[in-house]
C-alpha positions, 0 to 999 in steps of 0.5 A, spaced: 585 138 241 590 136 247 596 130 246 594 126 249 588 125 244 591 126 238 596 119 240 590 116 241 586 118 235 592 115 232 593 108 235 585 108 233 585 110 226 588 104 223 581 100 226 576 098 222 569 104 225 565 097 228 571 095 231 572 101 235 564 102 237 565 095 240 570 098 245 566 104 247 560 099 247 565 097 254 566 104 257 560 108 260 555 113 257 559 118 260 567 117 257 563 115 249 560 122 250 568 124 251 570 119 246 565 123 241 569 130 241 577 126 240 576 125 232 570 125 226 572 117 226 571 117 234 565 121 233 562 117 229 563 110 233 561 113 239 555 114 236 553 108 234 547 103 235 552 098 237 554 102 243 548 105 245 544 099 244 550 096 250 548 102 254 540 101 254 537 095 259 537 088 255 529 088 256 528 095 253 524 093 247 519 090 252 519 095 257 517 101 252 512 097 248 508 097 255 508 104 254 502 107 254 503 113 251 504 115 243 510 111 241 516 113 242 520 115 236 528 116 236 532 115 230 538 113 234 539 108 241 543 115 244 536 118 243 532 113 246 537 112 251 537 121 253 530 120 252 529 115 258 534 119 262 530 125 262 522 123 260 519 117 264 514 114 260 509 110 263 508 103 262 503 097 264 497 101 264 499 108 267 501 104 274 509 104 273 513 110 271 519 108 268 527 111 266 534 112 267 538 113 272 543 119 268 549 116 272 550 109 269 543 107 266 540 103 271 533 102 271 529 107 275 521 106 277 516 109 280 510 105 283 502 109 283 498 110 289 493 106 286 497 100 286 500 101 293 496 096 298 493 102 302 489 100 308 482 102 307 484 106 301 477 105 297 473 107 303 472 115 302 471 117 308 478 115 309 482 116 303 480 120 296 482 120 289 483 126 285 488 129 279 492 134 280 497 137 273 504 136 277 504 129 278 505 124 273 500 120 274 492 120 273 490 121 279 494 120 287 491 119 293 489 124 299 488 123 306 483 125 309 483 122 316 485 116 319 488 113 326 491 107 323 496 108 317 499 103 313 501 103 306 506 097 302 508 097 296 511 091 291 516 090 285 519 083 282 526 083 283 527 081 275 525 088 273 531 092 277 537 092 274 542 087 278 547 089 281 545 095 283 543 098 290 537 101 290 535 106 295 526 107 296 523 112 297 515 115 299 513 121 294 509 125 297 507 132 299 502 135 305 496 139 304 495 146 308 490 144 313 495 138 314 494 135 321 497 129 326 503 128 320 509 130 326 509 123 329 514 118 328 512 112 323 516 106 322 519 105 314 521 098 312 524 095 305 526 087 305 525 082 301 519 078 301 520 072 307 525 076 309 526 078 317 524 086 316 518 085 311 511 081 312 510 076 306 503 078 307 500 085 305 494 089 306 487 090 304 483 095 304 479 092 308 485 091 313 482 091 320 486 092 327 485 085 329 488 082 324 493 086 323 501 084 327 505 091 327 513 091 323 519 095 326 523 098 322 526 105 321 523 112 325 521 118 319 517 123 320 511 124 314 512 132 315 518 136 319 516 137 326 515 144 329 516 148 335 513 154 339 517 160 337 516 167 340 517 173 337 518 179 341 518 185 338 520 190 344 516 196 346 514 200 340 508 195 339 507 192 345 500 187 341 504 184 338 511 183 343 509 175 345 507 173 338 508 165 337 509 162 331 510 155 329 518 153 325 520 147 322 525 143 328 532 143 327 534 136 324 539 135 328 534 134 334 529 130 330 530 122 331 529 120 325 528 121 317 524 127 314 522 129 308 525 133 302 524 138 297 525 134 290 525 138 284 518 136 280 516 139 286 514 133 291 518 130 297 520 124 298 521 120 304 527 115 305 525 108 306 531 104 306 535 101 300 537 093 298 541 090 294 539 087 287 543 081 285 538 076 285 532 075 278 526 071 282 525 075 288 520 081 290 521 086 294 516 089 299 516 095 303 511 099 308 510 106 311 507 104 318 503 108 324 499 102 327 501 102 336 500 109 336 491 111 334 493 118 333 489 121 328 493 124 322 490 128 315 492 132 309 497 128 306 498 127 299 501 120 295 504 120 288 507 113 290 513 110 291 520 110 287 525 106 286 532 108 284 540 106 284 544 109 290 549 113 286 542 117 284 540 118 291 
């Protein structure tokens, strides 16, 4: 144990246990961890319910009472709180995962495909439901083929973590007979009344008349691809002009691609809001509407919201 914290040990050591983890209860998750190694007497505070009920969201009883799961058993709040941070559960009939971020215990959410306003998504000639083991819903959804593709997703403000910038994202993957997913689509995240979202969603039954198109910001479903030829000189002359398809170099892509995320899904940045308000609803859409190029093989998990600091 170095100096420093010996002296503060001594300072504390004259105040009572519960008077100590009060003041911990104001630092974050990460400086009670380090609190817990300067002395026995800090262990046992920073361990403490009193602190670790101040690290957990105010609504925490509810929310893990929609779990839809066993119930989740935790002998102390810091169990519960590492539990959240490194399982999601989920909740409200399995149409919501739900954690914490590991950086400051913000709430952290991810809408299913099932609860996504996706046009045409009960038509089975469009869109197909299946279960697949790596997602953590029971089932996702599979394009098939469509030449009008528009998905939008909803979430009450009230079930964010104020003030908190939250970053959205698509969560999803392609399947090896992909097609027509290298083209721009517009991504947008606003709340409801707002200029960059549509008050209005759509339905299954969507049609393109009745339809006003969003702008937002350009992403790429799938990395687009270029023509590369391989030469392999004249020792095999059948194979000298051979062309294969590489992924395009971002810095010549004009807008977001996917990325690799490490339960084996990509995501896809939409965009990011500030949360500082209780009674609002935020609204956000992936678009390809203008442009009737046909596009399959495309795979949704859902939508994920989470803080900034976790991006």
């Amino acid at each position: 144990m170095d100096g420093n914290n010996i002296g503060i040990s001594s300072v504390f050591s004259f105040l009572p246990e519960g008077c100590i983890s009060n003041i911990i209860s104001f630092t974050s998750p990460k400086e009670a961890c380090k609190a817990s190694v300067i002395s026995v007497g800090f262990k046992s505070a920073s361990e403490s319910d009193t602190v670790w009920k101040k690290f957990l969201p105010s609504d925490y009883k509810e929310i893990i009472s929609k779990s839809v799961s066993s119930p989740l058993n935790y002998a102390t709040k810091k169990e519960l709180y590492f539990h959240l941070c490194h399982y999601p559960i989920l909740i409200n009939d399995g149409t919501l995962s739900f954690w914490l971020s590991k950086s400051g215990g913000k709430k952290c959410y991810m809408i299913c495909a099932r609860e996504l306003s996706i046009a045409w998504k009960d038509t089975p000639r469009y869109w197909s439901w299946t279960s697949i083991p790596e997602s953590r819903f029971p089932e996702v959804a599979e394009l098939l083929e469509v030449c009008w593709l528009d998905i939008r997703g909803k979430m009450q403000t009230k079930m964010l973590s104020l003030n908190t910038i939250y970053s959205v994202y698509l969560v999803c993957k392609t399947t090896e007979n992909s097609y027509g997913l290298e083209t721009v689509v517009k991504a947008s995240v606003g709340f409801a009344g707002g200029s960059s979202v549509s008050s209005s969603t759509s339905s299954s039954t969507t049609s393109t008349s009745d339809h006003v198109e969003q702008e937002g910001d350009s992403i790429y479903l799938k990395i687009p691809t270029y023509v590369h030829d391989l030469r392999y000189g004249q020792r095999r002359p059948m194979l000298r002009h051979r062309r294969v398809l590489r992924p395009r170099p971002e810095h010549q892509i004009d807008g977001r691609v996917p990325r690799q995320r490490n339960d084996g899904w990509m995501e896809i940045f939409l965009g990011e809001f500030f949360s500082n308000e209780g009674d609002g609803e935020i609204e956000m859409q992936v678009s390809e509407t203008k442009i009737l190029n046909c596009k399959g093989g495309l795979i949704v998990e859902g939508i994920e919201l989470r803080p900034k600091e976790d991006a």
